[in-house]
MOPAC internal coordinates of N, CA, C and O (Angstrom, degrees):
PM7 1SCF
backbone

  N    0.0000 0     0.00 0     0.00 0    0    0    0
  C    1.4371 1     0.00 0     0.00 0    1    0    0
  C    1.5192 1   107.61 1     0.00 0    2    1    0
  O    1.2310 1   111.99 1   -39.45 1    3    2    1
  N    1.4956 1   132.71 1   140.55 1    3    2    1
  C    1.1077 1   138.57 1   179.50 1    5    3    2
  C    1.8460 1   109.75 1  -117.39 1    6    5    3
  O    1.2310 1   134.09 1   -37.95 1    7    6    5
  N    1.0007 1    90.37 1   142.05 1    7    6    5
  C    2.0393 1    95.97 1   178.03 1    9    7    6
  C    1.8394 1    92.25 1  -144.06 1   10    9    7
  O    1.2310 1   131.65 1   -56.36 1   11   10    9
  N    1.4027 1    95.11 1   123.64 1   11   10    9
  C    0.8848 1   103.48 1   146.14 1   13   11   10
  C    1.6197 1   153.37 1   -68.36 1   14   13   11
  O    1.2310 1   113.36 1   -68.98 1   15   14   13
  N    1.4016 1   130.16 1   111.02 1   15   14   13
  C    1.0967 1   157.49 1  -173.66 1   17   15   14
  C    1.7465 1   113.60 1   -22.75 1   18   17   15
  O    1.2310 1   108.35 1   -84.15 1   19   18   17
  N    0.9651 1   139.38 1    95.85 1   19   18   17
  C    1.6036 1   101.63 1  -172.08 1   21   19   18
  C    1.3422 1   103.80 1   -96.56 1   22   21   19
  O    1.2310 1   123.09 1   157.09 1   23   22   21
  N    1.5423 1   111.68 1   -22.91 1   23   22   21
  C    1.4701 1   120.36 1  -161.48 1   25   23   22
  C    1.7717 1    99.82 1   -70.83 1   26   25   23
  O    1.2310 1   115.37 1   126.44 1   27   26   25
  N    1.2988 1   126.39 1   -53.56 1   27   26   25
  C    1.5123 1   121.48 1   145.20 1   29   27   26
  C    0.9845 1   125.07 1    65.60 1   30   29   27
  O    1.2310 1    92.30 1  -124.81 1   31   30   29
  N    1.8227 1   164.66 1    55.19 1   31   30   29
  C    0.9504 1   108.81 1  -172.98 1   33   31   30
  C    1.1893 1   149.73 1   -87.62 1   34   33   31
  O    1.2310 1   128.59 1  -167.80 1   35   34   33
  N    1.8959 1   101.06 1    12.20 1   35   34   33
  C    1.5820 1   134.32 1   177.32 1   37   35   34
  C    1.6147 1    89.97 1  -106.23 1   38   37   35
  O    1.2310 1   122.16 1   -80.12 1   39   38   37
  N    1.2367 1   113.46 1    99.88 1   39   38   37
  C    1.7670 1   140.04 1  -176.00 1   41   39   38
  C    1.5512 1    84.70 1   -70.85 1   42   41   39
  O    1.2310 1   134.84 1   -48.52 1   43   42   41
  N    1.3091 1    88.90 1   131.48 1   43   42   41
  C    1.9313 1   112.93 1   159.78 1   45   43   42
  C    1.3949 1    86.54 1    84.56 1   46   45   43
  O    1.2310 1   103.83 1   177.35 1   47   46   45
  N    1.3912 1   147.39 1    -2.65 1   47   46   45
  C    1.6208 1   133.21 1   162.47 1   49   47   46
  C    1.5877 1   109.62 1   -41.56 1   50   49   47
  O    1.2310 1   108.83 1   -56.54 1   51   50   49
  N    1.4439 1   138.52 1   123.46 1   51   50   49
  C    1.3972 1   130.36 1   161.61 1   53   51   50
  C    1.7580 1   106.17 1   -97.52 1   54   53   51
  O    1.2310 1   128.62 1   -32.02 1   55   54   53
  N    1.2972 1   101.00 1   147.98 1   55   54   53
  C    1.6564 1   135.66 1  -173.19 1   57   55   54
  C    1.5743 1    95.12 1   -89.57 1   58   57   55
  O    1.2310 1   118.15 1   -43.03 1   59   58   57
  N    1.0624 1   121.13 1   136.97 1   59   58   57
  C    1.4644 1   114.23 1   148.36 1   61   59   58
  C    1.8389 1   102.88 1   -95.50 1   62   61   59
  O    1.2310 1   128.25 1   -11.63 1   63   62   61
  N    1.2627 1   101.72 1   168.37 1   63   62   61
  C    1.7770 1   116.67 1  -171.51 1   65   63   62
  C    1.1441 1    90.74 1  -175.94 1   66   65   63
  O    1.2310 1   133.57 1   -53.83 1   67   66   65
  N    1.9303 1    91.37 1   126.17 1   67   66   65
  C    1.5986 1    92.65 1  -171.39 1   69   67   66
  C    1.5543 1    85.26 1  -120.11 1   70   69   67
  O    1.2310 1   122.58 1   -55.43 1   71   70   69
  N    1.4993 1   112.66 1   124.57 1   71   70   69
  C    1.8755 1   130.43 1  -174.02 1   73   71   70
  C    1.4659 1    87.52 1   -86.60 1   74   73   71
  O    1.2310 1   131.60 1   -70.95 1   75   74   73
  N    1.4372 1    95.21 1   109.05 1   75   74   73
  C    1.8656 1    92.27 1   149.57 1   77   75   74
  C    1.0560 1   136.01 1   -86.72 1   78   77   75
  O    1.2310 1   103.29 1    -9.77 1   79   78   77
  N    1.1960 1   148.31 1   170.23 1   79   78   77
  C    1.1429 1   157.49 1   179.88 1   81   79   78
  C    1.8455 1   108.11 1   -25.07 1   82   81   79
  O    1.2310 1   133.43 1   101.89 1   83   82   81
  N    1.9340 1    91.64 1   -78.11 1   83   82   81
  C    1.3781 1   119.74 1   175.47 1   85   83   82
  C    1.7654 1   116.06 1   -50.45 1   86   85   83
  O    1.2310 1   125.84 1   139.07 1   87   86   85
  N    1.7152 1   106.39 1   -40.93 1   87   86   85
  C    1.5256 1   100.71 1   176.62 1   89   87   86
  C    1.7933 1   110.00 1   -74.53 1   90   89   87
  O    1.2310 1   123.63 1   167.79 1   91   90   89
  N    1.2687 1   110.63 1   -12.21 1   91   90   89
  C    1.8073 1   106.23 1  -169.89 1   93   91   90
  C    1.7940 1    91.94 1   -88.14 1   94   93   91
  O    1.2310 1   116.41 1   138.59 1   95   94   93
  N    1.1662 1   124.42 1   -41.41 1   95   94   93
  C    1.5669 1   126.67 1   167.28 1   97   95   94
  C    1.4269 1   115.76 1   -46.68 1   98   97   95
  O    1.2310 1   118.60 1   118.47 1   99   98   97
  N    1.2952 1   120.27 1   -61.53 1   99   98   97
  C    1.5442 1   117.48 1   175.57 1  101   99   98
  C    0.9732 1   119.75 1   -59.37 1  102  101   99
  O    1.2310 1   114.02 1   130.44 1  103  102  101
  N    2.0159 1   128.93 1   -49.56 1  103  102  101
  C    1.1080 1   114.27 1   176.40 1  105  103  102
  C    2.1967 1   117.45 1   -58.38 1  106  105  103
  O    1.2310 1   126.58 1   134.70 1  107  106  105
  N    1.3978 1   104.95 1   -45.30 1  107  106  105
  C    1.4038 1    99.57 1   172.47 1  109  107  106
  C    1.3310 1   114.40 1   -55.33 1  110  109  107
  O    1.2310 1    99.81 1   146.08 1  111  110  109
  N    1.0825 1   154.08 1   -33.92 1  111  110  109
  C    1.2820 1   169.40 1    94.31 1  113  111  110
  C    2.0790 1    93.26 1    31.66 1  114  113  111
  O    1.2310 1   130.00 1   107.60 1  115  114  113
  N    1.3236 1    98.33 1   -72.40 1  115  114  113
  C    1.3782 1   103.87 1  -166.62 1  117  115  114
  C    1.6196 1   118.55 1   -64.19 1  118  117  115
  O    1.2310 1   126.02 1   151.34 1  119  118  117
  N    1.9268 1   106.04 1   -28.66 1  119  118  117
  C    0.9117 1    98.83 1   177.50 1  121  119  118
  C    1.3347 1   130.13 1   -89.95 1  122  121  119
  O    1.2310 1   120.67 1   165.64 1  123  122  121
  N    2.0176 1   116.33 1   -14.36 1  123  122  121
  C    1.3307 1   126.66 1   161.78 1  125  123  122
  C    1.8378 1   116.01 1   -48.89 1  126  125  123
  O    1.2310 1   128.63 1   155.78 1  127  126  125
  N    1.5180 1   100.98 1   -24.22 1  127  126  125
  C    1.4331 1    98.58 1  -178.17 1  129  127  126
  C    1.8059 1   118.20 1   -66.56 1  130  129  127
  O    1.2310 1   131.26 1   125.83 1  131  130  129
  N    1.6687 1    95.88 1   -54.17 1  131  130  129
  C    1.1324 1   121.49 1   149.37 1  133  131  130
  C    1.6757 1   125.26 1   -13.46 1  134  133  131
  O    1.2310 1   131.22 1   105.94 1  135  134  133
  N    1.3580 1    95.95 1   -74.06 1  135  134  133
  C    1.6900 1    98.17 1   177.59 1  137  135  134
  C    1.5384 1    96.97 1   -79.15 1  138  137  135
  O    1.2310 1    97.43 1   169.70 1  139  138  137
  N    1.1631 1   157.76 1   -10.30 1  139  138  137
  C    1.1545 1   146.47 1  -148.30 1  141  139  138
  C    2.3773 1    80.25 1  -100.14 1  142  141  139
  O    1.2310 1   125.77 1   127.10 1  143  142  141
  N    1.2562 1   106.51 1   -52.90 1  143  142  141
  C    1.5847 1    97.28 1   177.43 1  145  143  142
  C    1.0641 1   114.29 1   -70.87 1  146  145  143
  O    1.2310 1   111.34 1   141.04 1  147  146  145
  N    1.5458 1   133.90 1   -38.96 1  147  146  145
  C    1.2413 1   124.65 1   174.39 1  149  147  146
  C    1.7312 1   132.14 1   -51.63 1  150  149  147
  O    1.2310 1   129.11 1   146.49 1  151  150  149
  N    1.3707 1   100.05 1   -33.51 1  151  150  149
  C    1.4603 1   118.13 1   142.37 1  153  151  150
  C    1.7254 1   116.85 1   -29.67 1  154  153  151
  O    1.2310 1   135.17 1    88.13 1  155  154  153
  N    1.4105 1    88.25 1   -91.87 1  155  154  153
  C    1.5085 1    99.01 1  -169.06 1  157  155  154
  C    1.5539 1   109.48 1   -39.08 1  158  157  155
  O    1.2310 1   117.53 1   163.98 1  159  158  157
  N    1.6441 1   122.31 1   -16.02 1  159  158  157
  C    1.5770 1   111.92 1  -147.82 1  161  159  158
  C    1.6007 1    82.70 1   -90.00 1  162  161  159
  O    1.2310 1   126.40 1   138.62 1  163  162  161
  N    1.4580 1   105.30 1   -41.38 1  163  162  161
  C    1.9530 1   109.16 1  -171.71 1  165  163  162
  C    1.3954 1    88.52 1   -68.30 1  166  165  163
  O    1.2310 1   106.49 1   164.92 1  167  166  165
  N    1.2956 1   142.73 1   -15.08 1  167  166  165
  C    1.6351 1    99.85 1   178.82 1  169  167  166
  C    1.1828 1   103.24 1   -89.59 1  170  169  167
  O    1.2310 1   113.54 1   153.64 1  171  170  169
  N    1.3012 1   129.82 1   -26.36 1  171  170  169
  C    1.4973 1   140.24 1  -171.68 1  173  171  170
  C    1.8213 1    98.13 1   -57.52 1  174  173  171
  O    1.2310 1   124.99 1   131.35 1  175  174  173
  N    1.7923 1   108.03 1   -48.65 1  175  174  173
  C    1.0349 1    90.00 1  -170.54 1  177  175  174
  C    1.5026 1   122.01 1   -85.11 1  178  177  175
  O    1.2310 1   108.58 1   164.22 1  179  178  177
  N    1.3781 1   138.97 1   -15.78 1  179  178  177
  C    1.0890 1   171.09 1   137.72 1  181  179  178
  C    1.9909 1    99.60 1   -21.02 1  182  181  179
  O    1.2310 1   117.01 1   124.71 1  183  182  181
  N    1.4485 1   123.29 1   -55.29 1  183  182  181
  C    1.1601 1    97.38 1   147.12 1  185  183  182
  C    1.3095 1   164.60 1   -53.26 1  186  185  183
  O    1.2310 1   130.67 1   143.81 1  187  186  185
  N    1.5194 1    97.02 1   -36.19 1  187  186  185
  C    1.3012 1   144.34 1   169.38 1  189  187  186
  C    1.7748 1   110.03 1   -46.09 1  190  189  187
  O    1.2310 1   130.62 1   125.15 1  191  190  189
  N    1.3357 1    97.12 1   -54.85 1  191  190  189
  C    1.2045 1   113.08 1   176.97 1  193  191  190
  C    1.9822 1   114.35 1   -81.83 1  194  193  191
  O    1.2310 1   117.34 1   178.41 1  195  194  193
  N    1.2870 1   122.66 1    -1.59 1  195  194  193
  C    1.3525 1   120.66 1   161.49 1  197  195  194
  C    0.9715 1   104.18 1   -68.05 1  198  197  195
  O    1.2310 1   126.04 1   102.03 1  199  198  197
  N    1.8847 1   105.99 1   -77.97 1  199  198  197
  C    1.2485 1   123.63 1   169.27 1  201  199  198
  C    1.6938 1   132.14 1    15.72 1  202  201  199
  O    1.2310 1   132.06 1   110.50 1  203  202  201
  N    1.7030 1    94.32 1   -69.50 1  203  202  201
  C    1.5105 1   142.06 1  -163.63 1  205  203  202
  C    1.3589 1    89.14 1   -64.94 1  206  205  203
  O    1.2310 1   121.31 1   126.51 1  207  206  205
  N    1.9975 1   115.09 1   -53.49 1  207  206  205
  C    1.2676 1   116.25 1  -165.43 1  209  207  206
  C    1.7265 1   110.24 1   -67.10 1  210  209  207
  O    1.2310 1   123.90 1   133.87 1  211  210  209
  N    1.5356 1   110.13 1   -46.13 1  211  210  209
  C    1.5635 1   115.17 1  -168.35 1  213  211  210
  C    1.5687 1    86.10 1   -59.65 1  214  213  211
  O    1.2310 1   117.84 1    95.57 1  215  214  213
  N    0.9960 1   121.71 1   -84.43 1  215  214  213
  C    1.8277 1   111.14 1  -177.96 1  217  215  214
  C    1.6302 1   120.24 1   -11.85 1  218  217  215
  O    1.2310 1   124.68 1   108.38 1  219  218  217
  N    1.0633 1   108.62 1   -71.62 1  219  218  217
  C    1.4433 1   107.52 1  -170.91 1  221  219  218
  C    1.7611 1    93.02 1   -60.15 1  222  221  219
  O    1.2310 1   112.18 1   102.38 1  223  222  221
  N    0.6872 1   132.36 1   -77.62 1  223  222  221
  C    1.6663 1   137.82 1  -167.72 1  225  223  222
  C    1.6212 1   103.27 1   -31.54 1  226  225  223
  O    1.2310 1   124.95 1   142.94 1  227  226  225
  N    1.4903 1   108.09 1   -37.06 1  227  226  225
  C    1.9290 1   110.29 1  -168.06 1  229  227  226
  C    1.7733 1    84.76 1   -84.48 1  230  229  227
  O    1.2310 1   100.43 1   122.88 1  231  230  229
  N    1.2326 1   153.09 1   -57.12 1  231  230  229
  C    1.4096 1   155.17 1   125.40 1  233  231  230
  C    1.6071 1   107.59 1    26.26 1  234  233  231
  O    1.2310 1   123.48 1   121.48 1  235  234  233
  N    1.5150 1   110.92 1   -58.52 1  235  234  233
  C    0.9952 1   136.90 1  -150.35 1  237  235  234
  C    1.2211 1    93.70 1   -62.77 1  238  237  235
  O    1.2310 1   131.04 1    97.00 1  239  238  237
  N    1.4744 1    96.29 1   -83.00 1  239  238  237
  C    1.7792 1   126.89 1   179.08 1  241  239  238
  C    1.6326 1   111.81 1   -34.19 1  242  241  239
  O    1.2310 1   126.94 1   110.82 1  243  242  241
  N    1.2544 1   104.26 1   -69.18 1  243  242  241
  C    1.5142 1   106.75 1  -173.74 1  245  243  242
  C    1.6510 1   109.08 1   -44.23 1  246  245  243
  O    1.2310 1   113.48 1   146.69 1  247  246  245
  N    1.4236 1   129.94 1   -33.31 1  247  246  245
  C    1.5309 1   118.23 1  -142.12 1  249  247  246
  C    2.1426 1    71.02 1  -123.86 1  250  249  247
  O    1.2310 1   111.62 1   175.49 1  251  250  249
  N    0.8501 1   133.40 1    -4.51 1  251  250  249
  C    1.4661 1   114.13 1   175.39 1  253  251  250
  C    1.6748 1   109.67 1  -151.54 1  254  253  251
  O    1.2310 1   121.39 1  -133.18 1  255  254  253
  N    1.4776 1   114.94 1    46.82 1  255  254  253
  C    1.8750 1   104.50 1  -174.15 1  257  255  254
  C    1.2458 1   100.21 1   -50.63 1  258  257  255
  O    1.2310 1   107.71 1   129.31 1  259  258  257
  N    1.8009 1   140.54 1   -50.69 1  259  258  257
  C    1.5522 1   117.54 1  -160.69 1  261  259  258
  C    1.4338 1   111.85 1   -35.70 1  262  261  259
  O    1.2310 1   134.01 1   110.73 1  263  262  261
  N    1.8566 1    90.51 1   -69.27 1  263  262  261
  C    1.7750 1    95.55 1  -174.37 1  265  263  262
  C    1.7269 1   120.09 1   -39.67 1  266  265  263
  O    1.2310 1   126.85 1   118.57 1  267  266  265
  N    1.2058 1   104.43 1   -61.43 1  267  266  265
  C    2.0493 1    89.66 1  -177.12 1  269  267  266
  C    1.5165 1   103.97 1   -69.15 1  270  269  267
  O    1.2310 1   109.18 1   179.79 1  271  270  269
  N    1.8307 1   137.87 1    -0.21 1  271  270  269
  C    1.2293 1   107.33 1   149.29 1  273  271  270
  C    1.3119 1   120.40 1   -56.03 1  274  273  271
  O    1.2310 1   125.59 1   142.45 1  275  274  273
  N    1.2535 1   106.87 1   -37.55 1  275  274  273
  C    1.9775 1   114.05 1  -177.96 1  277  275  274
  C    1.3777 1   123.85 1   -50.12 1  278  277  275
  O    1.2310 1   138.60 1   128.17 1  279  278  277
  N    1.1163 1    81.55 1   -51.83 1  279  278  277
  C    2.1507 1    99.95 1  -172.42 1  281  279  278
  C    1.6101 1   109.24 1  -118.72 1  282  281  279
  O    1.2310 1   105.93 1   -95.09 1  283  282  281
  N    0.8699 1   143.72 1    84.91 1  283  282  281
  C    1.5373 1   145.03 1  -167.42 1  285  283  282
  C    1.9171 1    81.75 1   -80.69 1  286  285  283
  O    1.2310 1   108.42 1   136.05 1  287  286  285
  N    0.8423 1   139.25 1   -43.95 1  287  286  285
  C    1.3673 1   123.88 1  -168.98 1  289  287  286
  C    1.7865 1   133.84 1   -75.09 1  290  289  287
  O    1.2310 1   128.74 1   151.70 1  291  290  289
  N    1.3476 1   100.76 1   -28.30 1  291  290  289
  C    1.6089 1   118.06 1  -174.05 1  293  291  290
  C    2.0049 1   110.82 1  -159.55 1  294  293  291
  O    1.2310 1   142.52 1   -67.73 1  295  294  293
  N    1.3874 1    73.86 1   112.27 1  295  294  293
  C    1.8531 1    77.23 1   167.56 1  297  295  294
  C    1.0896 1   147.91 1    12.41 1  298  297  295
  O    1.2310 1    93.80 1   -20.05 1  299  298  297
  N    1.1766 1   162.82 1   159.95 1  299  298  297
  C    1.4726 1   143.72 1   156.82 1  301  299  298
  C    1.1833 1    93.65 1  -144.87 1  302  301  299
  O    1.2310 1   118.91 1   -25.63 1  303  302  301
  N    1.7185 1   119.68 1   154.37 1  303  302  301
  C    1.3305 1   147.50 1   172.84 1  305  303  302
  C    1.3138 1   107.34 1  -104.37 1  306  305  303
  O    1.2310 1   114.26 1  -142.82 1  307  306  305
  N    1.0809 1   128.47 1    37.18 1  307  306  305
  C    1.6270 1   141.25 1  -179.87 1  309  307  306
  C    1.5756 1   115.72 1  -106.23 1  310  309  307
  O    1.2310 1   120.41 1   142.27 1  311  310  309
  N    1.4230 1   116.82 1   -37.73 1  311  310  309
  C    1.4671 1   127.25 1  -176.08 1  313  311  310
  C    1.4018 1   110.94 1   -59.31 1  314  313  311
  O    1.2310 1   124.06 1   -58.49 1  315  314  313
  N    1.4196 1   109.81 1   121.51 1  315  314  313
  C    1.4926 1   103.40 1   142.96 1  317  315  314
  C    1.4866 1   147.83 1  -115.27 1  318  317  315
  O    1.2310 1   125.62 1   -46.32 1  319  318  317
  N    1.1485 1   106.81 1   133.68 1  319  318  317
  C    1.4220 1   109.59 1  -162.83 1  321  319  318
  C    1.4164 1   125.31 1   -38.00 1  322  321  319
  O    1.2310 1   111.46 1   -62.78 1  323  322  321
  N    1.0987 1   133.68 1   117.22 1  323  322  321
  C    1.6696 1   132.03 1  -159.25 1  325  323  322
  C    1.8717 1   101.29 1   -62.95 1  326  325  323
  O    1.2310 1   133.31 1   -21.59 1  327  326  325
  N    1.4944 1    91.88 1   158.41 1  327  326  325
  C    2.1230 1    92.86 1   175.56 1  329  327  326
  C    1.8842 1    91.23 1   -96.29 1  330  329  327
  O    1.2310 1   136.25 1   -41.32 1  331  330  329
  N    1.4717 1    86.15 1   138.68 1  331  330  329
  C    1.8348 1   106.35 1   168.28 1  333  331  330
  C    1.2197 1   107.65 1   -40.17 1  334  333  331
  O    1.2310 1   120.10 1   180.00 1  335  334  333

């Protein structure tokens, strides 16, 4: 197998690297771990982002109830913000 070099300082030089068996296992090995957190981070963030939604929506309500009486489904640009 050949990979090219980038670090190099004769550009376009190729390396040979011979993957053994045991090094192609560990690295796959390394990268199942990999996706196994990258996982966890999208669910982490995927909550994060409900969360985000019930907030903005409770946000919503308080500073405009007419409008989400109107539209219970999607936003409106109708509200105006009450005076202090």
């Amino acid at each position: 197998m050949h990979f090219v070099d980038a670090d190099d300082k004769n550009k376009g030089s190729l390396r040979e690297h011979k993957l053994t068996e045991e090094k192609f296992f560990e690295q796959f090995a390394a990268l199942e771990e990999s996706l196994a957190l990258l996982q966890l981070h999208m669910r982490d963030m995927s909550e994060n982002v409900k969360l985000f939604s019930n907030l903005a929506m409770h946000i919503r309500r308080s500073v405009c109830p007419v409008a989400l009486a109107q539209d219970q489904t999607r936003p409106t640009a109708t509200c105006v913000p009450r005076d202090p």
